[in-house]
C-alpha positions as CSV (number, residue, x, y, z in Angstrom):
1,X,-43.8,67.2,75.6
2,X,-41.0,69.0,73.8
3,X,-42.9,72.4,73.5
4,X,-39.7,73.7,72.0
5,X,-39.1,71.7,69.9
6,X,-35.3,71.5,71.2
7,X,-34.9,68.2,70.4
8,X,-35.9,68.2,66.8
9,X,-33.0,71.0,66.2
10,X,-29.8,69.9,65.0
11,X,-27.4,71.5,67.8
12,X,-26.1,70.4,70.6
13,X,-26.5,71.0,73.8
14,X,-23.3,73.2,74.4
15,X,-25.0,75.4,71.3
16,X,-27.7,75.5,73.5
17,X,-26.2,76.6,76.7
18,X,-25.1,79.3,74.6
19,X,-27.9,80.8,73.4
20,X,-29.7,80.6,76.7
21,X,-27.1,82.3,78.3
22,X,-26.7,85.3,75.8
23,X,-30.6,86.0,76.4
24,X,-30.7,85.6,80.1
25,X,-27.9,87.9,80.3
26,X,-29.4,90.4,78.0
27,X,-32.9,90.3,79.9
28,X,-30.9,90.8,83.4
29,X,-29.2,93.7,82.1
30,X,-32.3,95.2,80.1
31,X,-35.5,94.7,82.0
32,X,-36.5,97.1,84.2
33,X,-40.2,95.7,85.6
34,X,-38.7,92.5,87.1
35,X,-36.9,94.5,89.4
36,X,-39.3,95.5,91.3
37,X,-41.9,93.6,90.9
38,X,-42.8,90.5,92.3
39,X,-42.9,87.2,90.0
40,X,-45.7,84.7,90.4
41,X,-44.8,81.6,88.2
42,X,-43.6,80.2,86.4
43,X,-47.0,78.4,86.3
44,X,-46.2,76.5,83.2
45,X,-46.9,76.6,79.3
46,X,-50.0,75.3,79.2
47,X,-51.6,77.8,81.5
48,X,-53.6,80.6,79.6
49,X,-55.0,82.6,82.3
50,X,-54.7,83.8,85.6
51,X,-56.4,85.2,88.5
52,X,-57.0,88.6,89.6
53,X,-58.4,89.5,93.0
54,X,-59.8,93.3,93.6
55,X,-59.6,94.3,97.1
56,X,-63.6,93.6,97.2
57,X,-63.3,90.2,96.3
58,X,-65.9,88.1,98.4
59,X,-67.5,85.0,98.1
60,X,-71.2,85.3,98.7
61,X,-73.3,82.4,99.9
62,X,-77.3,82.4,99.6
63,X,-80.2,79.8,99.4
64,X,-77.5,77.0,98.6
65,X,-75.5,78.7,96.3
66,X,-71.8,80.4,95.9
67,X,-70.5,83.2,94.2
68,X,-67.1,84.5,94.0
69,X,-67.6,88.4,93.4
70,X,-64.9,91.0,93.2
71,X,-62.3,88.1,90.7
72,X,-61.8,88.1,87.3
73,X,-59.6,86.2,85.1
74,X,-56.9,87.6,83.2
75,X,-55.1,85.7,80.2
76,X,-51.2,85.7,79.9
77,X,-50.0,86.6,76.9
78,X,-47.3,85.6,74.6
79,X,-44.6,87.7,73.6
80,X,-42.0,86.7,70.9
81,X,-38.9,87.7,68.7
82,X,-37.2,85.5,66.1
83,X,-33.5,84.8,64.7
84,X,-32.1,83.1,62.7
85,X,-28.5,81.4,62.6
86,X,-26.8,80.8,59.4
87,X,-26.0,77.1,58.5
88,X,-22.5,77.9,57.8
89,X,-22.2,79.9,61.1
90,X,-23.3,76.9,62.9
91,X,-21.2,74.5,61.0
92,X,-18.6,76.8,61.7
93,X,-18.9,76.2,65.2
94,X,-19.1,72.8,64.6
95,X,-15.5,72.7,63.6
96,X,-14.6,74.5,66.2
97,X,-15.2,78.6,65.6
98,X,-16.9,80.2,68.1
99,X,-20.6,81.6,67.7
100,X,-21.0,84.7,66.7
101,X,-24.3,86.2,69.3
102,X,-25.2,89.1,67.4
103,X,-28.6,87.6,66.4
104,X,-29.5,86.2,69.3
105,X,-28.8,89.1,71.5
106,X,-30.3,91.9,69.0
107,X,-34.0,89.3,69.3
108,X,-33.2,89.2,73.0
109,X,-33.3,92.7,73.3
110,X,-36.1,93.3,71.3
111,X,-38.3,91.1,73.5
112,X,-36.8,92.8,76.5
113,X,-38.4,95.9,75.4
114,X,-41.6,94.4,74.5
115,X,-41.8,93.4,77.9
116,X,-41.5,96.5,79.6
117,X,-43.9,97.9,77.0
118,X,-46.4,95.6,78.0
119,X,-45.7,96.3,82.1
120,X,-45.6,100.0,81.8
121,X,-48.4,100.8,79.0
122,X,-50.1,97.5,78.6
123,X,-51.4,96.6,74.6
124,X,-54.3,97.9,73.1
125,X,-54.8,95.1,70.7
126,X,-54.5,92.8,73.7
127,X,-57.3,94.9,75.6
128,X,-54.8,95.2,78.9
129,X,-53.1,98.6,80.8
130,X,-50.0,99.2,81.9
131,X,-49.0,100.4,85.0
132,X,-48.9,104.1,83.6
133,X,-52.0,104.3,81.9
134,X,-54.2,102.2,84.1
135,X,-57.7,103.4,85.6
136,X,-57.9,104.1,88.7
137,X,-54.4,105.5,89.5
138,X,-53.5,108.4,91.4
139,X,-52.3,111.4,88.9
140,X,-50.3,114.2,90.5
141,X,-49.5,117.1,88.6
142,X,-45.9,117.4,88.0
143,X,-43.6,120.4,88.3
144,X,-40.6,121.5,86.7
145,X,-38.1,119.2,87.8
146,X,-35.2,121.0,86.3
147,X,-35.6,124.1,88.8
148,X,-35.0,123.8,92.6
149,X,-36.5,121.1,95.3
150,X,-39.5,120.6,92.6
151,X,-38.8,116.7,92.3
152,X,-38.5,116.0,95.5
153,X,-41.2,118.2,96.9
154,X,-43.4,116.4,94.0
155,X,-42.2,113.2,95.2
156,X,-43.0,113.9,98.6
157,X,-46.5,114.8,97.9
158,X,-47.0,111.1,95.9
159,X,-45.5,109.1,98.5
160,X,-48.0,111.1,100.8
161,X,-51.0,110.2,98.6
162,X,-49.7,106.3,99.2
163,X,-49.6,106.4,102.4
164,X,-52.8,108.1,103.0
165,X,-54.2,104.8,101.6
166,X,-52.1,102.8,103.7
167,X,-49.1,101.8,101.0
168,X,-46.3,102.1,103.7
169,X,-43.5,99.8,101.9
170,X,-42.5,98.2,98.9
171,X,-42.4,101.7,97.1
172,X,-39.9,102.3,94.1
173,X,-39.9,105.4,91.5
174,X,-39.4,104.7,88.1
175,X,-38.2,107.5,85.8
176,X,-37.8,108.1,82.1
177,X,-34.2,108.9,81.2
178,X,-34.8,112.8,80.9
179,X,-36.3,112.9,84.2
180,X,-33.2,110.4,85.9
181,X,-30.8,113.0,84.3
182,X,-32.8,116.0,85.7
183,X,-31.6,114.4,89.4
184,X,-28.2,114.0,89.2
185,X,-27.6,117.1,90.6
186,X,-26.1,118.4,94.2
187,X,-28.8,119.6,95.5
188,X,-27.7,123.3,97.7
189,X,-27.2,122.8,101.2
190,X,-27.8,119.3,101.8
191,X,-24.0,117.7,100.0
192,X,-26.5,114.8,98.1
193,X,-27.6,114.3,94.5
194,X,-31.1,114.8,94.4
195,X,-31.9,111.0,93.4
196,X,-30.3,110.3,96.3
197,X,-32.3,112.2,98.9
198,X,-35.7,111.3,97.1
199,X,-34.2,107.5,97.5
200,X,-33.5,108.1,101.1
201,X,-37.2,109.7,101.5
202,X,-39.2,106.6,99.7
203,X,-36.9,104.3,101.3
204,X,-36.6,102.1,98.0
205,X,-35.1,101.9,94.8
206,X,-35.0,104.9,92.1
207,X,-34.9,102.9,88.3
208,X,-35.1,104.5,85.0
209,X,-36.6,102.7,82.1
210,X,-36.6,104.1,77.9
211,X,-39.5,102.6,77.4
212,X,-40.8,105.6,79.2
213,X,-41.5,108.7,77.1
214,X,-39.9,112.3,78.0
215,X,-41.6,113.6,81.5
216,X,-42.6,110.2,82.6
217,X,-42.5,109.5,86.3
218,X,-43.9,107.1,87.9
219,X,-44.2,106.0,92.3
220,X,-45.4,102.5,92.8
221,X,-46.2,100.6,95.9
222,X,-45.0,97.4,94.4
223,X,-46.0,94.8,97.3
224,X,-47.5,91.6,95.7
225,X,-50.7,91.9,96.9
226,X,-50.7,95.4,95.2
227,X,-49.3,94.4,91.7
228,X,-47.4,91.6,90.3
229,X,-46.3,89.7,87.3
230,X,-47.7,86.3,86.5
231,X,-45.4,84.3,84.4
232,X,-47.0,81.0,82.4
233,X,-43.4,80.1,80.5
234,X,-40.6,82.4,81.6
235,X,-38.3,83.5,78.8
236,X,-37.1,80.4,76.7
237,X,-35.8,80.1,73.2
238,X,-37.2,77.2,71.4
239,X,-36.4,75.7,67.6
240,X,-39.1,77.0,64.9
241,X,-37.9,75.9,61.5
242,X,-35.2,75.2,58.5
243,X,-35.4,77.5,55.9
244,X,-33.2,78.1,52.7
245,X,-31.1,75.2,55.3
246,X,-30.7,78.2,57.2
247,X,-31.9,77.6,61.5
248,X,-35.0,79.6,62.7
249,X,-35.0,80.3,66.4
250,X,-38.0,81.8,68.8
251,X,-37.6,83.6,71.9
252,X,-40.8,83.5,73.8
253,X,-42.9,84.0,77.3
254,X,-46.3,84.3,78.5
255,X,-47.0,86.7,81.1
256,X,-49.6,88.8,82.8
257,X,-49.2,92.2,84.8
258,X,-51.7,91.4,87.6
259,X,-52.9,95.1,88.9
260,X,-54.6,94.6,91.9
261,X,-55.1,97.7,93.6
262,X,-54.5,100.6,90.6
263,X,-54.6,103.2,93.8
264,X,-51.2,102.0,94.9
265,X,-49.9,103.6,91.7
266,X,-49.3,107.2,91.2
267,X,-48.2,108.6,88.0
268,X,-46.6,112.7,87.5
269,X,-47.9,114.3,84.8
């Protein structure tokens, strides 16, 4: 089934190579979730839910009959941005102009963003959490990271509150921009930037995402069976409609941020 209705639009395939390629390169360079996160998926377009184990799930068996306790099922949820390409543009190319990808990377972007919204802060409307605002998480009171060893000796103390619940690997910090620029700093007798110590001391990666607001910090143990993101259709741009002869176009996905064990997840305040 042509779920994109890609073979109803009146391009050709080299248009479409195209326009794939300008939004896989803008999500690669955008997104800040998929890179540390694990992906499950894609399971498809026609899936609609998926499953979440707690760390209590058990299957209990009485007087002939089964229950699964401790799982519960959580639906993937579609995220979208359209453009539009002008018939003249595309007829342009046609004769040989090239394509002009201002549209199509401007929606791609767009999405991006709504994508890391949804990971770090979860919807509302949609009745999920994100990673930063989910219950159950560990909250550390932050310090001022503009004056001395405060960051890392904050840092320190999350990664601690980790381990002590036996998240040894898979951690990464994610920062807001503020707090990435309050690192880059040498920090007195040691000949390193700050960021690069606290790298050296969580042993993993140290990202910054603007989706985060000022003072955001956040130190996640991001091993699969922790947290992970379930992907039904994985980013794909499909053909909506003509109008005014002009080409509608829809970037979408369906996805899920599967948080398994919110303890593996410490947020600075």
């Amino acid at each position: 089934m042509d779920v994109l209705g890609r073979e109803s639009a009146p391009i050709n395939a080299a248009l479409w190579n195209q326009i794939d390629e300008a939004v896989i390169e803008t999500a690669r360079k955008l997104l800040t979730g998929r890179r540390f996160l694990s992906l499950a998926g894609p399971l498809g377009a026609g899936a609609q839910s998926v499953i979440v184990d707690s760390s209590a799930m058990t299957e209990e068996l009485e007087a002939g009959l089964g229950q699964i306790r401790g799982r519960r099922f959580q639906p993937l949820i579609q995220l979208f941005e359209d453009f539009t390409l002008l018939w003249r543009d595309l007829e342009s190319v046609e004769s040989g102009a090239s394509l002009d990808r201002s549209r199509i990377l401007e929606a791609a972007r767009k999405l991006a963003r709504r994508e890391d919204e949804l990971i770090f802060f979860g919807n509302p409307a949609a009745g999920v959490t994100g990673l930063a605002n989910t219950e159950g998480a560990v909250h550390c009171v932050r310090g001022d990271w503009s004056q001395s060893e405060n960051a890392f000796a904050d840092i320190a103390k999350g990664l601690n509150e980790l381990e002590s619940r036996g998240y040894v690997s898979g951690v990464t910090l994610v920062l807001s921009p503020d707090r990435m620029l309050d690192l880059q700093r040498i920090q007195p007798g040691t000949g390193m930037l700050e960021v690069d110590r606290i790298a050296r001391l969580i042993d993993g990666p140290v990202l910054k995402s603007p989706v985060l607001k000022q003072n955001h910090a956040l130190l996640i143990a991001a091993e699969p069976e922790n947290v992970d993101l379930a992907l039904g259709m994985d980013l794909s741009t499909g053909y909506l409609e003509t109008k005014d002869f002009n080409h509608v176009f829809r970037i979408l996905e369906t996805l899920a941020l599967r948080i398994k064990r919110p303890d593996a997840i410490v947020v600075f305040d």
